[in-house]
C-alpha positions in Angstrom: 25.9 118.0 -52.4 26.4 115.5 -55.1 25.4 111.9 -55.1 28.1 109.3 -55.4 26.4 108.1 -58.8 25.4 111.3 -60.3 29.7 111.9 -60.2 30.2 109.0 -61.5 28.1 109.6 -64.4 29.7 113.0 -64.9 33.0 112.0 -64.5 32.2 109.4 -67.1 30.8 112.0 -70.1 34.1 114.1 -68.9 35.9 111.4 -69.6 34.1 110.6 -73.2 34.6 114.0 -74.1 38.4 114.6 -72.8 39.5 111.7 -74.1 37.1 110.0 -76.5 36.5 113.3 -78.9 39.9 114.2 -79.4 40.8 111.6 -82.2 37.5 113.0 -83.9 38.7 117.0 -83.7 42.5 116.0 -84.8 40.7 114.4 -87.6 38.2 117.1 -88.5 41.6 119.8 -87.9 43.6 118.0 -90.1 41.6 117.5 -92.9 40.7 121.3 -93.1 44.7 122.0 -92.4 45.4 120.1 -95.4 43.5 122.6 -97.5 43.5 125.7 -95.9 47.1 125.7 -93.8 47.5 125.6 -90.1 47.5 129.1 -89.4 44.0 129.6 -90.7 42.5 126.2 -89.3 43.6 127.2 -86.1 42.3 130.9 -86.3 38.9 129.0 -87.8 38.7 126.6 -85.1 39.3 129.6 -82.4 36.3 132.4 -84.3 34.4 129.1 -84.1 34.8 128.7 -80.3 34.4 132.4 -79.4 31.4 132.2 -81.7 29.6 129.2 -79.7 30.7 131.0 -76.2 29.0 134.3 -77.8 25.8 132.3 -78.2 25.4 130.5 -75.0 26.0 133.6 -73.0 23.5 135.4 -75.5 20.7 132.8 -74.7 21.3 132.1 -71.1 20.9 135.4 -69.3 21.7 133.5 -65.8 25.4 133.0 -67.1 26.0 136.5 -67.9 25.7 137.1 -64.2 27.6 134.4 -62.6 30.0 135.8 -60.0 33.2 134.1 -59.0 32.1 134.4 -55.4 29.0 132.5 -55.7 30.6 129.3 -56.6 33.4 129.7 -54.0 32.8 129.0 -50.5 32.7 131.5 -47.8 36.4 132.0 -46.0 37.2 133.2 -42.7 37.8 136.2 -42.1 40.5 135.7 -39.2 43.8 136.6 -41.2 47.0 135.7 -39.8 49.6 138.4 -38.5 51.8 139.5 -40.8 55.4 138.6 -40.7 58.0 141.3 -40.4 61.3 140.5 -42.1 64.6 140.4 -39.9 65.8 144.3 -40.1 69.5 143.9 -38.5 
């Protein structure tokens, strides 16, 4: 569980970097658009992206094991019955 003002706190540098970084990357995008096109800025911007992803898996073995289920919380296991449809 998460403390009231440790969500705050998180929800606050989500907010800084949602909102408060993308004047900076539209910026940074269109000044490199302006001299190397769209098409290749975007491309850039995307290699650049995959690039950083490649290196934080590569240095944090822990992620590179992260299952799905083990950040979801166990469900029931009582399924409903399944409907038939109206044959007539």
């Amino acid at each position: 569980n998460v403390t009231d003002a440790l969500r705050g706190r998180i929800m606050g540098l989500y907010g800084l970097i949602l909102m408060g970084f993308a004047p900076v990357g539209s910026l940074v995008y269109g000044g490199v658009a302006h001299f190397a096109g769209p098409g290749h800025t975007i491309a850039g911007g995307a290699g650049l992206a995959a690039l950083v992803a490649g290196v934080v898996f590569w240095r944090n073995r822990e992620l590179r094991h992260f299952g799905f289920s083990q950040a979801e919380p166990q469900v029931s296991e009582d399924i409903p019955p399944s409907i038939t449809p109206f044959r007539g």
